[in-house]
C-alpha positions in Angstrom: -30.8 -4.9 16.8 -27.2 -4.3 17.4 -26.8 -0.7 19.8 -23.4 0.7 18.0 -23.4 3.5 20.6 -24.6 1.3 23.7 -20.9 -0.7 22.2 -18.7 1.7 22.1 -19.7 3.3 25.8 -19.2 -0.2 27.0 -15.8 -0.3 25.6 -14.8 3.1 26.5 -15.9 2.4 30.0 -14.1 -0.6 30.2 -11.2 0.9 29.0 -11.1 3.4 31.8 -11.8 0.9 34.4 -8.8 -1.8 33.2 -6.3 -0.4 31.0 -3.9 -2.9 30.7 -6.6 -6.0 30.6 -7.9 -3.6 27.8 -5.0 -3.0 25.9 -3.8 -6.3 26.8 -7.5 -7.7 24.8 -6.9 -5.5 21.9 -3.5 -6.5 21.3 -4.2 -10.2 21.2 -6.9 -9.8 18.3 -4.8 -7.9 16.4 -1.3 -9.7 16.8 -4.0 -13.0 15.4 -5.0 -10.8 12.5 -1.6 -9.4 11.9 -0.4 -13.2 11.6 -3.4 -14.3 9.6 -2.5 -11.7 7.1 1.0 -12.5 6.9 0.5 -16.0 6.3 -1.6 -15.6 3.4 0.7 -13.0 2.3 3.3 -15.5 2.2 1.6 -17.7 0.8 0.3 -15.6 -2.0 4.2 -14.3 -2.7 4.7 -17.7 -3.2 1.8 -18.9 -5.4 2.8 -16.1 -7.4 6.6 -17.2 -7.9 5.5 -20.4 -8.9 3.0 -18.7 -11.5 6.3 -16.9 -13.1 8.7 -19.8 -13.0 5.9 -22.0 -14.8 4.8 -18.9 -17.2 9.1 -18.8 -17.8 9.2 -22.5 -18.4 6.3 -22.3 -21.4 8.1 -19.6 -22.7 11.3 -21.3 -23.3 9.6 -24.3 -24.4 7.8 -22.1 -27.1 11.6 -20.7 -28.3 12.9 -24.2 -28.2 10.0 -25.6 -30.4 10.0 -22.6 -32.6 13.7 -23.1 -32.8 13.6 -26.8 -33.9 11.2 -25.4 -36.4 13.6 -23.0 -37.8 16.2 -25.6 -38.1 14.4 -27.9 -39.9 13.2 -25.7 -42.2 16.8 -24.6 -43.2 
């Protein structure tokens, strides 16, 4: 089984013992996660603008065709 507190006195040990190789460990998993995430945010923003732009295009060919309709009709 996994010892949380046996974990954390490791890590607060070797924090105490190397600071910077520490700090230096921490920042490098969190400047990959921190990249990771803005990725996918990108690339979310943009599966979202192409949502739109296709969601704008139905609508304007619903207006057109309802147009033609109206035209005819008259």
């Amino acid at each position: 089984m996994f010892d949380l507190k046996a974990w954390a006195e490791y890590d607060v040990e070797w924090a105490a013992k190397d600071p910077y190789g520490f700090l230096t460990t921490v920042t490098l998993a969190l400047t990959t996660l921190f990249l990771s995430r803005a990725v996918m945010s990108w690339k979310l923003a943009e599966m979202i603008e192409a949502g739109e732009k296709e969601q704008k295009k139905k609508q304007k060919h619903q207006e057109n065709i309802a147009k033609a309709k109206r035209l005819k009709k008259d």
